[in-house]
N, C-alpha and C positions, 0 to 999 in steps of 0.2 A: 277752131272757132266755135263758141257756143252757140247751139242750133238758133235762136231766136236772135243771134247779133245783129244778123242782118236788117231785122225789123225795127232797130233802133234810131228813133229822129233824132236830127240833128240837137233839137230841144235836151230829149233827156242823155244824148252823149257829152253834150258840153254838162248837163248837171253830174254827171258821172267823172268828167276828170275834174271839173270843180273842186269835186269832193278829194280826190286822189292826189290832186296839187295842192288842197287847205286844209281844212281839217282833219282828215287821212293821213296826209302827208307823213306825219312823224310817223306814223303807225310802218306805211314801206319802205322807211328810210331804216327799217330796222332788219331790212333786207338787200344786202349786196346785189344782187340778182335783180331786184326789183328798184334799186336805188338809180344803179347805169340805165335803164329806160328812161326815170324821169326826163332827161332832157328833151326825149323825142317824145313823149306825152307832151311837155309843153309847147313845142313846136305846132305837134297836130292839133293841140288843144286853141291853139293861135288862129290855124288855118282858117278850122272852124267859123271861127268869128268875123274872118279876114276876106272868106269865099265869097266874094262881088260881082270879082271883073274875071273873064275866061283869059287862059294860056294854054298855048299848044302842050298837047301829048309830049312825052320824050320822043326824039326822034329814036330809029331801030340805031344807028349809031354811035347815040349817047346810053341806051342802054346795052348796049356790046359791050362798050368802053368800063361799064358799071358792072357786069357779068364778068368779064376779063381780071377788073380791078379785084374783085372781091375772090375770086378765083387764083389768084396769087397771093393774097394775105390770107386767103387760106391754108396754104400749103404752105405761108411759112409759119403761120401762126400749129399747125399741124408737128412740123419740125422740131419749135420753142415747147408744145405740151412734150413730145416724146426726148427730148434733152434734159429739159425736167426730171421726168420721170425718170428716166436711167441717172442720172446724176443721182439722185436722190438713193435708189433700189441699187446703183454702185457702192453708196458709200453704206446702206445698210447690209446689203453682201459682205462687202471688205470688215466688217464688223464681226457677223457673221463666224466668219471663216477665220476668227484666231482660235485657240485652243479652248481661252475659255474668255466666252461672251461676257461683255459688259452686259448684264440685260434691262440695266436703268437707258443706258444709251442706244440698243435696240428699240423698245418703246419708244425713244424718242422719236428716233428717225420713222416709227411705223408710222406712231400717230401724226408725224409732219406730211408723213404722204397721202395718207388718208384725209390729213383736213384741207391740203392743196387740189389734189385731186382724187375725191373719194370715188369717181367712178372706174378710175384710170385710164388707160388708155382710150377707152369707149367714147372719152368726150369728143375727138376730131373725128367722129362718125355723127355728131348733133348738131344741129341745124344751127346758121351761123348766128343768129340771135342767141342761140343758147348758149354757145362756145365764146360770143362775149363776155355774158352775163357770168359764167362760170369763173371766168378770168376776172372778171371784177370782182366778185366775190373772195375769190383768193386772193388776191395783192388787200384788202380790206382786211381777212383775217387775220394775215400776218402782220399787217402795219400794227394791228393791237392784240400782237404777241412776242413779243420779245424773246422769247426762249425758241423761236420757231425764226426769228430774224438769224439769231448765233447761230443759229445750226445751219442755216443758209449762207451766210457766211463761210464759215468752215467747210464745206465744199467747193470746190476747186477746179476747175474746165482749163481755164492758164492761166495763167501767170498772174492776170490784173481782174480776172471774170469768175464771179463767184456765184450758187446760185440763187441769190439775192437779185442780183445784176440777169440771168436765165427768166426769173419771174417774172422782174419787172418790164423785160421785151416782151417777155409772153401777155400780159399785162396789157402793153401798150398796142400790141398786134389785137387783139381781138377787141379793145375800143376802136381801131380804125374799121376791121372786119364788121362792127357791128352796123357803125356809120354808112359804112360802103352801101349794104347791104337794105337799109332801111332806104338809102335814099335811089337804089335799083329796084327797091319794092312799088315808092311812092312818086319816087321824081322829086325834083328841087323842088323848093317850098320860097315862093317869092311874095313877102308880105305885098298886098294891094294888085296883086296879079294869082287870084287862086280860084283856080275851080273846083267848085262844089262840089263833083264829084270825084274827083282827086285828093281833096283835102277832105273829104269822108273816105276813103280808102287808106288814105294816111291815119286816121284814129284808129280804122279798124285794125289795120296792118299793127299797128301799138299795143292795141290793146289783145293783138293775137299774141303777142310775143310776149307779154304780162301772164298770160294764160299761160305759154307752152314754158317759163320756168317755173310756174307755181310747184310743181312736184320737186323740184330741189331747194324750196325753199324753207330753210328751217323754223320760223318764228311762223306762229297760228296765229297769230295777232294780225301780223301782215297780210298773213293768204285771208283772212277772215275780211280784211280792210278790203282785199280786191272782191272777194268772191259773193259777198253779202247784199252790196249794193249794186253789184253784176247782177246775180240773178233773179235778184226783186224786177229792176227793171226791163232784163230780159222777158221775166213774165208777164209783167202787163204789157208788156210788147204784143208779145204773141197772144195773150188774151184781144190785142186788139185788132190784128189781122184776122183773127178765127172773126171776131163780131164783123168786122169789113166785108169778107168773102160770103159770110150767108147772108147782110144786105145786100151784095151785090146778085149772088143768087136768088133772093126773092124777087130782085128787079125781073130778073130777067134780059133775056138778048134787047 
């Protein structure tokens, strides 16, 4: 989280996803990573506006149930990146290993692994926002890549399961994973029943997770749309704390 997040009114966080849900918008749609948030940006972005009437806390219960939950779509979402992964590093091994390599077809399978998952296996050690966003990211690249769809195709687990079909669980598993997750961060979100300080923990919880893919996100356009008008307002944030605390210290006790 950015040191001065915290010091952001409710005022200039709604002008901030304003901006990230309108005019912005196309600018992070030009990012997988940062396109899967938008939902829960407008959700928090809702709250905001919605925060009137109070609701209870999550009970320790429902968020057990939410830890629990998110703690098994982890672990399968964990399973679908590393089946992936060797699916893929199988069939460019088996390539490999004839006498004499195709090396147009090597390339291919390299750079499919790399642009599915260029960190490899490191991604089911990243925080479950991330291992969303990663997954979205990938099922988007390849949807508009065709030479990366046939090659996925052509890998083979049995019989009827190819790893196109591999991605797309992985895919589906880490949008739940994310869901899960945001909503063990913040709690349900019930329009006309929000509290104000829940539904500022829910922006902020957003707009943390905006932050923590920024570093894998490839278009500068995008990180520039979040980062620009993040830390403008960040600053006078904190420009206006520092003026607050030494009026408050001239007051005195």
């Amino acid at each position: 989280m950015a040191p001065a997040l915290r010091y952001l009114d409710s005022a200039s966080m709604l002008s901030l996803s304003s901006g990230w849900l309108g005019p912005r918008r196309v600018l992070l749609e030009q990012s997988a990573e940062l396109t899967a948030l938008l939902p829960r940006l407008e959700e928090a972005h809702q709250a905001l506006l919605l925060a009137q009437k109070t609701t209870p806390n999550m009970s320790r219960e429902e968020s057990a149930h939410l830890a629990s939950q998110a703690q098994s779509l982890d672990d399968q979402h964990d399973h679908a990146v590393r089946a992936l992964y060797f699916a893929v590093s199988a069939a460019l091994s088996f390539r490999l290993a004839s006498e004499a390599p195709d090396a147009e077809e090597v390339a291919r399978l390299e750079a499919l692994r790399d642009m599915i998952l260029p960190d490899g296996l490191a991604i089911t050690q990243a925080p479950y926002e991330v291992e969303a966003a990663t997954a979205a990211r990938a099922r988007e690249a390849v949807a508009s890549d065709p030479e990366a769809q046939k090659l996925l195709r052509e890998i083979k687990l049995f019989p009827r399961v190819t790893g196109l079909d591999l991605l797309s669980r992985w895919a589906d598993l880490g949008a739940k994973l994310g869901s899960v997750e945001f909503q063990r961060a913040v709690g349900p979100i019930n329009p006309g029943e929000v509290n104000p300080v829940r539904a500022r923990n829910a922006w902020l919880s957003v707009v943390a997770s905006m932050l923590s893919v920024l570093p894998v996100v490839r278009s500068e356009e995008a990180r520039r749309a979040v980062l620009d008008p993040l830390n403008e307002a960040c600053t006078k944030a904190a420009k206006r704390q520092v003026k607050a605390a030494k009026g408050d210290a001239q007051r005195g006790p």
